[in-house]
N, C-alpha and C positions, 0 to 999 in steps of 0.2 A: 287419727291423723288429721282430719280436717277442724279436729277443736284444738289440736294443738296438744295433745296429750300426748304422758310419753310410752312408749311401747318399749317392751323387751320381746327378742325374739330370742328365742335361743338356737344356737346350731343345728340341734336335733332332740328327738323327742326321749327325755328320760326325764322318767317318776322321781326319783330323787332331787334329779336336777331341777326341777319342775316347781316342788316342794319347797325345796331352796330359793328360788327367784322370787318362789309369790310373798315368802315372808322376809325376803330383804329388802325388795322394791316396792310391800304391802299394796301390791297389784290389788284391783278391784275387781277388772272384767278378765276373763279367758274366753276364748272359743276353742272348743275340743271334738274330736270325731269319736265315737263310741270307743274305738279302740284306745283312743289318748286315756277315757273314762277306764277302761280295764285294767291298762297299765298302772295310775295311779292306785284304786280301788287293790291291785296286788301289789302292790309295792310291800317291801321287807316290812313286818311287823313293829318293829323299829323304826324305819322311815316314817308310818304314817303318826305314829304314838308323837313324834317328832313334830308335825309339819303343824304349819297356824297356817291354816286359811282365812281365818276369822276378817280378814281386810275384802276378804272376795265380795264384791255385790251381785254379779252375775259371772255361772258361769251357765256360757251356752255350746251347747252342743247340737249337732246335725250332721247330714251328709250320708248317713246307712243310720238303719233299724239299732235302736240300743234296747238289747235284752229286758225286759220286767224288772226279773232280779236284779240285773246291774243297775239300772235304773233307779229303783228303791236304796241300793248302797247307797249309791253316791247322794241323794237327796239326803240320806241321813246323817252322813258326813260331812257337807258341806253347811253354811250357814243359813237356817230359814231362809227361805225364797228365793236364796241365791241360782236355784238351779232350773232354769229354761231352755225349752226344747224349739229350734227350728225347723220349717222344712220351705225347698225350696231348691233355687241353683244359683249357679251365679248369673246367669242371663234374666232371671226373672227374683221377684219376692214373692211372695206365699205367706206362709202361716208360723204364728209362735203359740207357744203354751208354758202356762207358768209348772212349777212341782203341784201347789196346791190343786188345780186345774187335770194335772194328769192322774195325781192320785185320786180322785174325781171320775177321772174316763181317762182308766187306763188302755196303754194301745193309742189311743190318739198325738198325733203332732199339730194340732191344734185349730185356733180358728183364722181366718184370715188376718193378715195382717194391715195396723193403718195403709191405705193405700193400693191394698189389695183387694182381690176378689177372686174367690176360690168357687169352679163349680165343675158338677160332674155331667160328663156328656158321654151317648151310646157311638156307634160307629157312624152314624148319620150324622150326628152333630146335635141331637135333639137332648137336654138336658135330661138329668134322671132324676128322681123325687127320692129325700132321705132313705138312706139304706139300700140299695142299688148300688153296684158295681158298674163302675165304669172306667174312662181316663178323666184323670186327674186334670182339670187346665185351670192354669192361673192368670189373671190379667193384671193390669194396675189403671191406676186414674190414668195415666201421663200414654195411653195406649200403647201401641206397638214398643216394645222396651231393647229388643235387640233383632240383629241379622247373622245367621253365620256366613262370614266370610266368604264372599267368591260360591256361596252357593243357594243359588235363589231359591232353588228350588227343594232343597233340606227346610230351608226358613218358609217357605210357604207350607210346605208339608205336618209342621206343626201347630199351627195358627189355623183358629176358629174364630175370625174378625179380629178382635185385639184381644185373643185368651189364647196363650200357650201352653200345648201339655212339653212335659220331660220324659213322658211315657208312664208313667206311674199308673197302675189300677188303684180305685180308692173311692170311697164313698165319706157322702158326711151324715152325720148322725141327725137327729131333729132341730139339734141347737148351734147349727151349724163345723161341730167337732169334726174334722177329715181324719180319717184313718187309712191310712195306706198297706193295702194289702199283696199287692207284688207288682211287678215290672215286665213291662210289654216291652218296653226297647230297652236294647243291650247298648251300653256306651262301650 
């Protein structure tokens, strides 16, 4: 939207319909949640023998854990490269990882992203050194990135100076890779 580009939304989420829009409007980018990825991936045998992706440049997906297996589909379905994984929320940015990259170090959602900064910290606040389990906090350059609403103290409760967790458990690897492995706070 802010480059002026055009977006189809669709009313609701179906695989055929889905399949349909990307090869009429030869859409380039999607954003999808694991589950949007399973629908397509089962879509009627026919649907998929059907569908052109081949216009897609990215499609990204986030927001819950997407299975290995599923994972691997849809990488092999989609167009080289085309397939990138985020993690993150909407209050904050976090990390991307390409297919090549995952298939690489599977299980990961990646490394920080431009502008971020991804580190793992104990219940004190004191960082943890690769491979450690801890929470998840992400920062950006631009510091403090949001507040919730009418509650100061929800928003202070997550903030370690200017690095917010979302609750996530997760550690990163040597080379900076985060892998998230469960979830302390319940949304």
């Amino acid at each position: 939207l802010l480059l002026g580009h055009t977006s189809v939304i669709l009313d609701h989420f179906d695989a055929a319909e889905w399949y349909t829009a990307v090869a009429r409007e030869r859409a380039t980018y999607s954003w999808c949640a694991p589950v949007h990825l399973y629908r397509l991936m089962s879509a009627a045998a026919e649907v998929k023998a059907a569908a052109d992706v081949s216009s897609i440049k990215r499609l990204l997906h986030g927001s819950a854990p997407c299975a290995p297996s599923l994972k691997h589909e849809v990488i092999e379905f989609f167009p080289a490269g085309a397939v990138w994984e985020t993690y993150g929320g909407t209050e904050t940015m976090g990390t991307m990882i390409t297919a090549a990259e995952w298939l690489a170090k599977p299980g990961s959602v990646g490394r920080a992203a431009p502008g971020s900064t991804i580190k793992i910290l104990d219940d004190d606040g004191a960082e943890l050194p690769p491979g450690d389990v801890g929470l998840v906090y992400i920062g950006s350059d631009w510091g403090r990135g949001f507040r919730y609403a009418g509650d100061a103290e929800l928003t202070e409760s997550v903030y370690r100076g200017n690095l917010a967790t979302l609750g996530d458990l997760g550690y990163l690897d040597d080379d900076g890779y985060l892998f998230v492995v469960d979830r302390r706070k319940d949304m």
